[in-house]
BADRENTI-896612 format. One record per residue (C-alpha): residue number from 1; z, y, x. Coordinates in Angstrom, 2 decimals, decimal comma. Each point is the difference from the previous one (the first is absolute). Example, Ala and Ser with C-alpha at 12.3 -4.5 7.8 and 13.67 -1.06 7.14 Angstrom:
<sites>
+--------+---------+---------+---------+
: drenza :      zz :      yy :      xx :
+--------+---------+---------+---------+
:      1 :    7,80 :   -4,50 :   12,30 :
:      2 :   -0,66 :    3,44 :    1,37 :
+--------+---------+---------+---------+
</sites>
This chain:
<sites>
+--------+---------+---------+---------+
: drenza :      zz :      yy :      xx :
+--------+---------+---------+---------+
:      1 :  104,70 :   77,56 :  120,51 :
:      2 :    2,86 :   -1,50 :   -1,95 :
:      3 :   -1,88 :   -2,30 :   -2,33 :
:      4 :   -0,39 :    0,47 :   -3,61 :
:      5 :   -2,72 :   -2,42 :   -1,15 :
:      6 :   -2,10 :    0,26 :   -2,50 :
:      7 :   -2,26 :   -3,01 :   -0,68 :
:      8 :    0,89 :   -3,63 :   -0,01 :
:      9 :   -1,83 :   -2,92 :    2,05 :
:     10 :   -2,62 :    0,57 :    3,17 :
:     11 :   -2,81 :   -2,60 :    0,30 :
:     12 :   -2,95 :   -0,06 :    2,69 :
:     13 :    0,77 :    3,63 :    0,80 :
:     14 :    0,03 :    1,21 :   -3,69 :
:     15 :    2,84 :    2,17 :   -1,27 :
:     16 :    0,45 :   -0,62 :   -3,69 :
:     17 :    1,17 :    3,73 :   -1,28 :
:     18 :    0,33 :    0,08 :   -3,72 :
:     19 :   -3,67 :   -0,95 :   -1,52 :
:     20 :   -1,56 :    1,67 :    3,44 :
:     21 :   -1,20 :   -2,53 :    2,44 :
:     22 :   -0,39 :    1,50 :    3,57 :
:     23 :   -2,32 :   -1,29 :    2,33 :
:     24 :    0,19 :    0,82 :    3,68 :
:     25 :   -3,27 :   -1,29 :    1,67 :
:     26 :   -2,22 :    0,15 :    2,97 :
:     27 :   -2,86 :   -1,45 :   -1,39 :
:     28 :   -3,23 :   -1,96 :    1,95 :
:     29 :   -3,53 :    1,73 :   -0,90 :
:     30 :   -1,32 :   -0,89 :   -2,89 :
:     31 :    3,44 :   -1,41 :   -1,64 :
:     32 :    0,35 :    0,56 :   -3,67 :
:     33 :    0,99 :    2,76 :   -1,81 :
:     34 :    4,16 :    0,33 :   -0,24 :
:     35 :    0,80 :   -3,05 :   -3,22 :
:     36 :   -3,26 :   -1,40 :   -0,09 :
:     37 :   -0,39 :   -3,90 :   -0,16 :
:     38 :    0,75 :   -1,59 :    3,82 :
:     39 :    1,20 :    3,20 :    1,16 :
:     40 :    3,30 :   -1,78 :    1,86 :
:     41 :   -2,81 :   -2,00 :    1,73 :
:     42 :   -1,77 :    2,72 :    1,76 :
:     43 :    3,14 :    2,13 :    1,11 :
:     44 :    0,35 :    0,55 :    3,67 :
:     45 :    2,97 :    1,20 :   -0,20 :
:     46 :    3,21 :    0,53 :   -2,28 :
:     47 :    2,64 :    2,39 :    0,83 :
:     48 :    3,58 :   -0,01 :   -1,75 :
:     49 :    1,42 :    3,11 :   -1,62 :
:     50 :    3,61 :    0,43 :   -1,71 :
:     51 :   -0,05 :    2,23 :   -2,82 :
:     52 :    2,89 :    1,81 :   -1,09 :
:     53 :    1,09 :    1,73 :   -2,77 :
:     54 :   -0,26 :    2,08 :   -3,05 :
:     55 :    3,63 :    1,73 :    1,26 :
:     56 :    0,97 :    3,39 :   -1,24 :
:     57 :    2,06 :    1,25 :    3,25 :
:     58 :    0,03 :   -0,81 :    3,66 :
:     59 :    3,00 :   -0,84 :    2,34 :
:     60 :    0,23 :    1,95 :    2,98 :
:     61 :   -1,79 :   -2,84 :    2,38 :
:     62 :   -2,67 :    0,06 :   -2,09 :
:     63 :   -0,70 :    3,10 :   -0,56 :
:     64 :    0,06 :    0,16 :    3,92 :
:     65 :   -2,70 :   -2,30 :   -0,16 :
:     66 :   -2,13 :    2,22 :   -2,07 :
:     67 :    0,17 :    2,61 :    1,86 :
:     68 :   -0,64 :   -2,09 :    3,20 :
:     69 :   -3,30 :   -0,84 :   -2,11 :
:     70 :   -0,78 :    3,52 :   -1,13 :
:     71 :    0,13 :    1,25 :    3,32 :
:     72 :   -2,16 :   -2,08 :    1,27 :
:     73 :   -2,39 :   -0,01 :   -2,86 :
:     74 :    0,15 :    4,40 :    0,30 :
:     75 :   -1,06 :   -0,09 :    3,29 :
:     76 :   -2,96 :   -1,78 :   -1,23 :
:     77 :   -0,84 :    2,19 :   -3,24 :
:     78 :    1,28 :    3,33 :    0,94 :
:     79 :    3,16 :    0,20 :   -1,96 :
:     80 :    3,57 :   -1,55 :    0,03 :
:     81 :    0,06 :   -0,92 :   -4,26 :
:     82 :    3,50 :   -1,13 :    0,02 :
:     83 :    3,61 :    0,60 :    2,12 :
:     84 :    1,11 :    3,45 :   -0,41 :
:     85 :    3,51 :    0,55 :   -1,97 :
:     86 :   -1,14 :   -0,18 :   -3,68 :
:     87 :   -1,79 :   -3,19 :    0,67 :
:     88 :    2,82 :   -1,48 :    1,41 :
:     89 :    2,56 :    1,44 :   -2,58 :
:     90 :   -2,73 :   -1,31 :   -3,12 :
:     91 :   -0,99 :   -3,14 :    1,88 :
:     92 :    3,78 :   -0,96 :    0,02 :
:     93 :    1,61 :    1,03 :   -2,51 :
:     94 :   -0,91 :   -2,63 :   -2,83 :
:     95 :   -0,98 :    1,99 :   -2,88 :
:     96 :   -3,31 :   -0,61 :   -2,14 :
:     97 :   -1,88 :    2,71 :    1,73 :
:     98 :   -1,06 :   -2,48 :    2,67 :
:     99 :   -1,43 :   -3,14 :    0,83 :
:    100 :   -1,40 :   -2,12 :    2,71 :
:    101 :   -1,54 :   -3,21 :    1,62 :
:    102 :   -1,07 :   -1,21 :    3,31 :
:    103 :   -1,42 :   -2,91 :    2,20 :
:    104 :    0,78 :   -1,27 :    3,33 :
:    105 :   -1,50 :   -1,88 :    2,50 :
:    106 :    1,28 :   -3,49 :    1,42 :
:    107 :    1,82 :    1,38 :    2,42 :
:    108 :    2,21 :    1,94 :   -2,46 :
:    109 :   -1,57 :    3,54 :    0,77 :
:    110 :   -1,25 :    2,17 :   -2,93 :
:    111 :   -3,55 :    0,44 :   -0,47 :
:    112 :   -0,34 :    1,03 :   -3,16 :
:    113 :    1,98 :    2,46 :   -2,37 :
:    114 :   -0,66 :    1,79 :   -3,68 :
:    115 :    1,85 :    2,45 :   -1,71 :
:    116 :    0,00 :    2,04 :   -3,23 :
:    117 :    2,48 :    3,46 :   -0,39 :
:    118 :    0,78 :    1,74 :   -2,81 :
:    119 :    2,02 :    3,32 :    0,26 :
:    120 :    2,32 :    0,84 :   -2,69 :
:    121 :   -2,17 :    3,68 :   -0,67 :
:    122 :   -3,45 :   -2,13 :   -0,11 :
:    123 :   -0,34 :   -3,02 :   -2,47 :
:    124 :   -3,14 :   -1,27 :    1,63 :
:    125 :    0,11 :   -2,42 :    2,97 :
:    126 :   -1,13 :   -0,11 :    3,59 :
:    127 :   -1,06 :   -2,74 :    1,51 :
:    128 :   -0,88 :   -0,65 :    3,89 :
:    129 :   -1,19 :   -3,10 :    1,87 :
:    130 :    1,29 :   -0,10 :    3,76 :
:    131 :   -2,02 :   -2,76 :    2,47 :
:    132 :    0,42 :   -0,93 :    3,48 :
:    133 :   -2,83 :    0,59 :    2,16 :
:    134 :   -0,63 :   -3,59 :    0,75 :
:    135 :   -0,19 :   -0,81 :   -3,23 :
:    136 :   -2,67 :    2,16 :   -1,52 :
:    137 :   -2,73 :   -2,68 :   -0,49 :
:    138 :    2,50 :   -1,42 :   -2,38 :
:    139 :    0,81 :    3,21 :   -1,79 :
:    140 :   -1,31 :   -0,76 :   -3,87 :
:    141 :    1,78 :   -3,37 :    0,45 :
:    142 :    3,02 :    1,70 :    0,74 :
:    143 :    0,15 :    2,66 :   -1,85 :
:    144 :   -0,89 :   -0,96 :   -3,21 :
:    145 :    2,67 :   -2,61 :   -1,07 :
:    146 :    2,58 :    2,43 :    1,54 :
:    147 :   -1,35 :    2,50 :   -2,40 :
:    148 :   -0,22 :   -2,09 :   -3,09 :
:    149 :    3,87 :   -1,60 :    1,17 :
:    150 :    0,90 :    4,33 :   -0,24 :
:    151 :   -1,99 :    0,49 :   -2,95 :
:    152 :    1,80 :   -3,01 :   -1,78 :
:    153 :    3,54 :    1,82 :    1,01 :
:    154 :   -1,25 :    3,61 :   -0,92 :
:    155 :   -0,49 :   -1,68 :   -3,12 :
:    156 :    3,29 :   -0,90 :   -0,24 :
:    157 :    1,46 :    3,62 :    0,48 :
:    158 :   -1,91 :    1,11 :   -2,92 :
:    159 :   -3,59 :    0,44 :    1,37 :
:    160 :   -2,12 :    2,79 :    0,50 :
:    161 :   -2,93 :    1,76 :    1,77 :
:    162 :   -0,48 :   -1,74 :    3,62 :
:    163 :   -1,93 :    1,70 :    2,73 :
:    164 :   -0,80 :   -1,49 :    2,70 :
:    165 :   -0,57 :    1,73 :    3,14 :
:    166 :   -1,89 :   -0,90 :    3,04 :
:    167 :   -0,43 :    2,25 :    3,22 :
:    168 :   -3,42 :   -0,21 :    1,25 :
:    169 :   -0,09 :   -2,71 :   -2,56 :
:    170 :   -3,28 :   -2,29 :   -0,17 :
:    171 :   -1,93 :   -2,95 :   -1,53 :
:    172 :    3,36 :   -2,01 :    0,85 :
:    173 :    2,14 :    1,75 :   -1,88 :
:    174 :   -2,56 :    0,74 :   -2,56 :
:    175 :    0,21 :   -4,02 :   -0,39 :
:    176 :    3,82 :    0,01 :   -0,28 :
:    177 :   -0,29 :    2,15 :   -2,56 :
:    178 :   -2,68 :   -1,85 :   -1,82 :
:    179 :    2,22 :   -3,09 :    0,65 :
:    180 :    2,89 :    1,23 :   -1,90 :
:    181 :   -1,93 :    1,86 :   -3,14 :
:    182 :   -0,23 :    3,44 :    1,57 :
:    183 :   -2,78 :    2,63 :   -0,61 :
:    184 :   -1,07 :    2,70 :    2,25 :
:    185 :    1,88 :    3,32 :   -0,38 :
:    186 :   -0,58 :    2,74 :    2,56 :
:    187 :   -1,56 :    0,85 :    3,31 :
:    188 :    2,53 :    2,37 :    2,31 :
:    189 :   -1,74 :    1,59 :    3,56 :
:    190 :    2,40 :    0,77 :    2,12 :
:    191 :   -1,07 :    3,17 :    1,90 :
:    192 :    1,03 :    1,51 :    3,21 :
:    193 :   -0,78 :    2,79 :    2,08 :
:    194 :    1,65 :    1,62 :    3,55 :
:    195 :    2,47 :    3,03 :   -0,80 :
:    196 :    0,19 :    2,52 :    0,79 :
:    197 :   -3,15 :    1,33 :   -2,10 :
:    198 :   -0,46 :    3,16 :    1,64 :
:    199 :   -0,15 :    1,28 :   -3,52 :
:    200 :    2,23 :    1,83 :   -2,00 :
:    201 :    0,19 :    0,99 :   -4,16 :
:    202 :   -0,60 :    3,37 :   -1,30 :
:    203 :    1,85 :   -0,66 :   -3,59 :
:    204 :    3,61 :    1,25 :    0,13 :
:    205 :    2,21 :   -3,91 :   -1,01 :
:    206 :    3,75 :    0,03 :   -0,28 :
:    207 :    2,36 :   -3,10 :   -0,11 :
:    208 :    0,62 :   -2,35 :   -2,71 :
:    209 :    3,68 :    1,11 :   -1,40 :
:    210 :    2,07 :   -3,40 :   -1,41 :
:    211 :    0,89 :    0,33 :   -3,10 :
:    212 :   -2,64 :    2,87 :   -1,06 :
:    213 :   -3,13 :   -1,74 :    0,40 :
:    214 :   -0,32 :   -3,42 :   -0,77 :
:    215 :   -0,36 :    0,10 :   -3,74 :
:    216 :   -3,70 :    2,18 :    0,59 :
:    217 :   -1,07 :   -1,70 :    3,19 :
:    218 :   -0,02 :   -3,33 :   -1,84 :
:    219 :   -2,02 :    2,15 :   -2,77 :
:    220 :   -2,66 :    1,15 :    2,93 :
:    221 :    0,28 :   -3,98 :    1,35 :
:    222 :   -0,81 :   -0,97 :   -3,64 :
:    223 :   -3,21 :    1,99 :   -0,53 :
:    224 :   -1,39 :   -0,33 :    3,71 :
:    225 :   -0,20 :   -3,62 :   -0,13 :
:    226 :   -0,40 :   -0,33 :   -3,79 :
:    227 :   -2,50 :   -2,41 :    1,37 :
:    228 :    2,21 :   -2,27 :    2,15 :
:    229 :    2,80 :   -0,90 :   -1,97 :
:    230 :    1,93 :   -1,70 :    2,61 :
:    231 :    0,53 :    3,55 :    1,98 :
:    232 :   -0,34 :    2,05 :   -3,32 :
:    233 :    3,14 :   -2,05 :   -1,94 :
:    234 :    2,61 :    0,70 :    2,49 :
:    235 :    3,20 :    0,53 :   -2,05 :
:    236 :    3,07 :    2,50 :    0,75 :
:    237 :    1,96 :   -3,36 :    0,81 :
:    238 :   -2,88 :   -1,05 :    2,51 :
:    239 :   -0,51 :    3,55 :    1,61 :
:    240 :    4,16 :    0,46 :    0,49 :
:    241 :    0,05 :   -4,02 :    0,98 :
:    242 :   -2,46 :    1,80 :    3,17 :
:    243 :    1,71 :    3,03 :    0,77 :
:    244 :    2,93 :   -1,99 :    0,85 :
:    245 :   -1,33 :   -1,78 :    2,16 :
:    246 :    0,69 :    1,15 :    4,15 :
:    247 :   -3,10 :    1,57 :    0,50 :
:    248 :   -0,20 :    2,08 :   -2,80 :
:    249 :   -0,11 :    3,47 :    1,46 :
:    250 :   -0,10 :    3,15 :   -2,75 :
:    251 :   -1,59 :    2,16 :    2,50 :
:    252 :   -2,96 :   -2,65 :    0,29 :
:    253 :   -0,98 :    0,27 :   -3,51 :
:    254 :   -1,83 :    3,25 :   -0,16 :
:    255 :   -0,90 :    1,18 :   -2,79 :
:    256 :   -2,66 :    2,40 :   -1,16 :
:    257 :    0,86 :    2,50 :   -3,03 :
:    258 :   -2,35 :    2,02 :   -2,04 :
:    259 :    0,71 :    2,31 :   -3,06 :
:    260 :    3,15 :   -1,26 :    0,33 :
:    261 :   -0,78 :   -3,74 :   -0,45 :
:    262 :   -0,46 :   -3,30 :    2,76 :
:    263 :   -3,64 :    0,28 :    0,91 :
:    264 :    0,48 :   -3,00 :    1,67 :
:    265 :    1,73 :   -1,42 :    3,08 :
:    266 :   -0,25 :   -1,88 :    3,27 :
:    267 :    3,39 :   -2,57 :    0,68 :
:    268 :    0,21 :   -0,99 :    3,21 :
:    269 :    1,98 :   -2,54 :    2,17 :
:    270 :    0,67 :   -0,89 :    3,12 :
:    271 :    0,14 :   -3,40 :    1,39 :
:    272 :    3,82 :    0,44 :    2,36 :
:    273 :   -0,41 :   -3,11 :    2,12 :
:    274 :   -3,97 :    0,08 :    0,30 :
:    275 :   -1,14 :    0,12 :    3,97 :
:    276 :   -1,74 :    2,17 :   -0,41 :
:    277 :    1,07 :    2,44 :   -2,70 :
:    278 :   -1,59 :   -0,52 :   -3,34 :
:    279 :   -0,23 :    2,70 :   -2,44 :
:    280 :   -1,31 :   -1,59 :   -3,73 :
:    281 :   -1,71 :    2,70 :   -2,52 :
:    282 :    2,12 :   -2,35 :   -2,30 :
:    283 :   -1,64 :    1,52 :   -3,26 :
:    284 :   -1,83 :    2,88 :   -0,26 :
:    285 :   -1,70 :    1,22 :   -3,41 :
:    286 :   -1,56 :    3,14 :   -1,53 :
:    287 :    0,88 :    0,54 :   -3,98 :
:    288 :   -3,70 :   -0,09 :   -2,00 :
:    289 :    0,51 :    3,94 :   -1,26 :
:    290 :    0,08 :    1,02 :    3,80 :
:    291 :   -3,48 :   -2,14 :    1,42 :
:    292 :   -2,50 :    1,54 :    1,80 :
:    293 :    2,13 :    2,76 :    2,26 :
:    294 :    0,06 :   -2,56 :    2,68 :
:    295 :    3,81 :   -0,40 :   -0,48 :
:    296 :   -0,42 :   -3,82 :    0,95 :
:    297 :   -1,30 :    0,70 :    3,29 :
:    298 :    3,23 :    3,03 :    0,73 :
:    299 :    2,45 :   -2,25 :   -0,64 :
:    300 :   -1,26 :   -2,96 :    1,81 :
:    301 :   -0,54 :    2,64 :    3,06 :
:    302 :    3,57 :    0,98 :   -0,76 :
:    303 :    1,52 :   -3,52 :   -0,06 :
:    304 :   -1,50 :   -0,46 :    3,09 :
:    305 :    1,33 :    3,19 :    1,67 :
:    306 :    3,49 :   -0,63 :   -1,01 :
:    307 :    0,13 :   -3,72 :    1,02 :
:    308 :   -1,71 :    1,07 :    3,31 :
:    309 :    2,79 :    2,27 :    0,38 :
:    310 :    2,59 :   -2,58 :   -0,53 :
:    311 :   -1,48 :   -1,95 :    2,92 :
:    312 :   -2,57 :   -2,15 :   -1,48 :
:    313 :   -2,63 :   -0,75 :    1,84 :
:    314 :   -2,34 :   -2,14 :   -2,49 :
:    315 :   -0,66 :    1,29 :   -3,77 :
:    316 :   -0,24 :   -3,20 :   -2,10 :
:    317 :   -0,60 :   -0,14 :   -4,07 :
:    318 :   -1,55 :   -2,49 :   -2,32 :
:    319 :   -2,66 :    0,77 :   -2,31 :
:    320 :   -1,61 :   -1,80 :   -3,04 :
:    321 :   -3,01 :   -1,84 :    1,40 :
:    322 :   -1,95 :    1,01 :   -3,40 :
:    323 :    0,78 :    4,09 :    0,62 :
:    324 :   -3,05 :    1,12 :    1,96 :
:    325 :    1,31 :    3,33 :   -0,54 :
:    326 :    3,05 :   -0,31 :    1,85 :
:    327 :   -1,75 :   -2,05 :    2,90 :
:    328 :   -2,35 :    2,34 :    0,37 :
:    329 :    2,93 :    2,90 :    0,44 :
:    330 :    2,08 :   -2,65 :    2,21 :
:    331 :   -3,39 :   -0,31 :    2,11 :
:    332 :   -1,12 :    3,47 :    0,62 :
:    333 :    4,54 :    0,69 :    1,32 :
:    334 :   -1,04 :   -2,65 :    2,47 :
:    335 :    1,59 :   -3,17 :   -1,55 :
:    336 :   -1,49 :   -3,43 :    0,79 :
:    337 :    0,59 :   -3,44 :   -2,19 :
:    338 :    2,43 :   -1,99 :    2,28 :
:    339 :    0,81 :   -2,70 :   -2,89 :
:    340 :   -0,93 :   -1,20 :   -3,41 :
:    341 :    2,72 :   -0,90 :   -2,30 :
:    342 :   -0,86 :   -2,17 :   -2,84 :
:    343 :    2,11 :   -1,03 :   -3,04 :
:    344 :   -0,12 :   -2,88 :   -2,99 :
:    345 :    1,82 :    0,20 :   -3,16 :
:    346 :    1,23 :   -2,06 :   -3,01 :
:    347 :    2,41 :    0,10 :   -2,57 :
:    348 :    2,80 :   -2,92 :    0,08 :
:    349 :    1,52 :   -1,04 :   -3,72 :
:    350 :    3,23 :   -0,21 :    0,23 :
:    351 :    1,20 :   -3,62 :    0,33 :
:    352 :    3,41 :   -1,75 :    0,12 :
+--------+---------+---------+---------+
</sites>
């Protein structure tokens, strides 16, 4: 990667990034804890890193680089986080909706990378923490002053709400978090199940009509997950900042009316360049007035059914770890956890 440094001075192996000091070790059993007294004494062995960064847009080689990384890092966790178009139109276009920091090896290949987005629709940021494979054992040493180097420039662009999110994340990333002043957040399943169900609704659904329904589906949104304000908050800007996006499909978003009013709705998506086809029950919810007429379970049997028909061949959706009633539902269609998403928040002051 073209290099932007951040950090001055490299002694014994140590990387010197603001008032973080980053220790890459293997240590000998029974060696001190990390900056106790005689700790250099004991080390077996020091490895060099180069950190780089806070920068608020990527040139095109490294951003190439990233998505060399990401690939490689999605094969591992089930997911590709960054490279399609609107990461690579955000990542490089230099605005204060994005920032990031990475670390490479001695031999000049990137091991390491943060981010943090923030769409114009959505004030709050999200954050994600990419690692090469080999590199895992060192992930909290990593990760954490590449977070606290984003945090410090996310600061700069007037602060916020920072999630970070973590695919299959675990005690490593937990510690990154810790690291960098983080608190747990939420707990996202990812389910999945073989399509086609075999199953098929009974409740007549029509198609969501642009420009007719947004205003009350937001209202239905609101009041389904009055609990979970991250899904319950989403915003006109942040529901139209969606539907323009390529996969957006009106005839996906079915809709269930009642008395002449959005019962609720299943949105589905469909994953293009998946192998093989992915359909995503992308948000599904039942208003509160309308519970207990098994309307949940229709529409997740009709989301199904249309993305089945589109080709899909595995149902995906995500589902609050803490709603035992939607597992249970997710269950009984024949949906198994394949992943556990975790996320860690904090608020950044804004800094100049």
């Amino acid at each position: 990667m073209t290099r932007t440094a951040f950090g001055q001075g490299c002694h014994l192996g140590f990387r010197f990034v603001g008032r973080c000091l980053v220790e890459f070790a293997a240590r000998s059993p029974g060696s001190p804890e990390r900056g106790s007294a005689g700790s250099l004494g004991r080390l077996s062995s020091v490895v060099a890193m180069a950190l780089y960064g806070p920068v608020d847009r990527l040139d095109d080689a490294q951003a190439a680089d990233v998505v060399t990384l990401a690939s490689r890092a999605g094969l591992a966790i089930g997911h590709t986080p960054v490279g399609d178009e609107d990461w690579a139109r955000r990542s490089g276009s230099g605005d204060d909706g994005f920032g990031a920091a990475w670390a490479t090896g001695a031999d000049g290949k990137l091991v390491a990378y943060v981010q943090a987005l923030r769409s114009p629709a959505d004030p709050s940021w999200s954050a994600e923490l990419l690692i090469d494979a080999d590199e895992r054992s060192r992930t909290a040493d990593l990760g954490a002053p590449l977070l606290s180097a984003v945090l410090r420039l996310v600061g700069q662009h007037g602060g916020g709400t920072v999630h970070l999110w973590a695919a299959g994340g675990g005690p490593a990333h937990a510690e990154v978090a810790a690291r960098a002043g983080l608190e747990p957040h939420r707990t996202l399943h990812q389910m999945s199940r073989p399509l086609p169900t075999g199953l098929h609704s009974s409740v007549p659904l029509r198609a969501f009509v642009v420009g007719q329904d947004e205003e009350q589906a937001l209202e239905v949104n609101r009041r389904a997950f009055a609990d979970h304000p991250d899904q319950g908050g989403m915003t006109l800007a942040m529901l139209e900042e969606r539907m323009a996006e390529p996969w957006f499909d009106p005839a996906g978003f079915l809709i269930s009316e009642i008395d002449g009013r959005i019962a609720g709705f299943c949105w589905t998506k469909l994953f293009l360049g998946s192998d093989p086809l992915v359909g995503e029950i992308h948000v599904i919810c039942v208003d509160p007035d309308f519970a207990g007429r098994r309307l949940g379970h229709e529409l997740v049997v009709a989301g199904l059914d249309h993305l089945a028909g589109r080709g899909a061949t595995i149902g995906m959706l995500f589902v609050e770890g803490d709603n035992t009633a939607a597992l249970a539902l997710y269950e009984r269609l024949g949906f198994e956890i394949t992943r556990t998403d975790r996320s860690w928040t904090t608020t950044v002051a804004t800094s100049t």
